[in-house]
N, C-alpha and C positions, 0 to 999 in steps of 0.2 A: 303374676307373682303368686308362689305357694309357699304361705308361712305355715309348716308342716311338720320344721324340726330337720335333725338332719338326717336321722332317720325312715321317716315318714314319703320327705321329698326324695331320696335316694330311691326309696322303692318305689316312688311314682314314675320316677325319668325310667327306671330300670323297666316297669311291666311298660312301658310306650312304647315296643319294638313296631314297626313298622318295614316295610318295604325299602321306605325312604329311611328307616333310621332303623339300622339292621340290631343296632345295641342299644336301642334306646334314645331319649329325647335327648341331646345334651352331651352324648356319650360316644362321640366320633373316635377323642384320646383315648377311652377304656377306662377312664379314671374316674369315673360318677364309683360313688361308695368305698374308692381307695383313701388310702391315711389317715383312717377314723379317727378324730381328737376328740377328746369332750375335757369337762375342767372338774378335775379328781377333786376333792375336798376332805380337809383333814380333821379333824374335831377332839379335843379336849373338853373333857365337862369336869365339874366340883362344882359342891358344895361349900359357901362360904359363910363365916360368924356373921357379918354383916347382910344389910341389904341389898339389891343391887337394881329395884323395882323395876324386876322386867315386865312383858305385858304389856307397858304405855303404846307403843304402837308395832306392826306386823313386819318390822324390815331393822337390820343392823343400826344402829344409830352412831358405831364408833369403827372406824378402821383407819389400816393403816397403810400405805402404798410402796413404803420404804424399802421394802424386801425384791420388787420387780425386777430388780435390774441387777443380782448380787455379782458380785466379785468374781465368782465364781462361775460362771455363766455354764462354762463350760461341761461343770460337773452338775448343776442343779438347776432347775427351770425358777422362773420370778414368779413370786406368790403374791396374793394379797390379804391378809387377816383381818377378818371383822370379829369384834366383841359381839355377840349375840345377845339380844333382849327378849328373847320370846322362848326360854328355854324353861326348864319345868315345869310340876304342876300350876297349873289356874286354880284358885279360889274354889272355881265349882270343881276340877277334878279332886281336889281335898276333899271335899262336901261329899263327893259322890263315891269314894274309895272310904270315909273314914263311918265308922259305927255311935260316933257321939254326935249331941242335939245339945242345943240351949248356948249356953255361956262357957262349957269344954267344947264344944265345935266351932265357938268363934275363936275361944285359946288356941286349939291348932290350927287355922286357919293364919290366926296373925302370927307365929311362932312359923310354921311348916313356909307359910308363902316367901316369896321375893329371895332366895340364899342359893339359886342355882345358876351357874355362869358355863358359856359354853367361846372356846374361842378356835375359831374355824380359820384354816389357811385355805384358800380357793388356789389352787395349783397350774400353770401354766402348762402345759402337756404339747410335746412338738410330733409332727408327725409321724408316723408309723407306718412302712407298707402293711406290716403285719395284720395292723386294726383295718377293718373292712366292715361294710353291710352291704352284704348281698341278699339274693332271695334263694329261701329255703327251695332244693328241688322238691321236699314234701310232704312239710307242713301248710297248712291252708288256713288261710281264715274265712271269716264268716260270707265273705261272698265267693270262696272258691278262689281269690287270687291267692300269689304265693306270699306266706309272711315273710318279714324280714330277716335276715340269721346276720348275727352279731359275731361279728368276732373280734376280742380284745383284751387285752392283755397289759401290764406294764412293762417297760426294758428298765432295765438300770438305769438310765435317766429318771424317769419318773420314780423309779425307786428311792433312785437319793434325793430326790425332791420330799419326796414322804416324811421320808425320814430327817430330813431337816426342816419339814413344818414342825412336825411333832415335837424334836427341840425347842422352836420358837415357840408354839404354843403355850409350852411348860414353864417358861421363862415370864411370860404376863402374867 
């Protein structure tokens, strides 16, 4: 097993050409590094009067699932939005961005922190001949094999998916 990414492990099955495996480990159909999907993300940020005490811990703590499966299927892929906690400055990047010391640096400190909210749709993305990762014929990296070359792009699907996170997001 190679937990490598799907990039990483694409370029690995791909440089394994062999004798016995003319295109690579895996890759008899031709299809190692076709359909490249990955999961687009949409993000809205503001600033709000109140608090919203992010920073408690390193991962979303609110979403919502509701959106997966829309009506619509046909025109826009199923998203999932999480409320983000980990978004603006930290305490210490106040401290370390701001010029005041004492009892005015603890004022912006409690004033500047906790008022930044970011709400992210993670986007369902369907496959694509077009998206691929192949290998570069001639760039290289550091041991001389060939790096990855990326090719990827949105269709209209994924487009009006975008665009109707962005909606939703504005609407929280």
């Amino acid at each position: 097993m190679i937990a490598a990414h799907t990039v990483e492990t694409t370029r690995l099955l791909l440089l394994s050409e062999s004798s016995q495996f003319p295109h690579g480990l895996a890759n008899g159909s031709g299809m190692v590094g076709k359909n490249f999907m990955e999961h687009p993300v949409i993000g809205v940020s503001g600033i709000l009067k109140q608090k919203v005490f992010p920073h408690r811990i390193g991962f979303p703590t609110a979403e919502t699932l509701q959106f997966c499966n829309p009506k619509n299927r046909h025109e826009q892929a199923g998203m999932k939005i999480e409320f983000q906690n980990f978004r603006g400055p930290t305490p210490s990047d106040i401290v370390a961005s701001s010029g005041n010391w004492g009892k005015a640096l603890a004022d912006e400190v409690r004033e500047s922190f906790g008022h930044h909210i970011t709400v992210e749709s993670t986007i369902e993305q369907l496959p694509d001949p077009e998206n691929t990762v192949s290998l570069d014929p001639t760039l290289r990296d550091y041991f001389g094999d060939p790096a990855p070359r990326i090719t990827y792009s949105f269709n209209p699907y994924d487009k009006n998916s975008g665009k109707a996170a962005i909606k939703l997001s504005r609407i929280f």
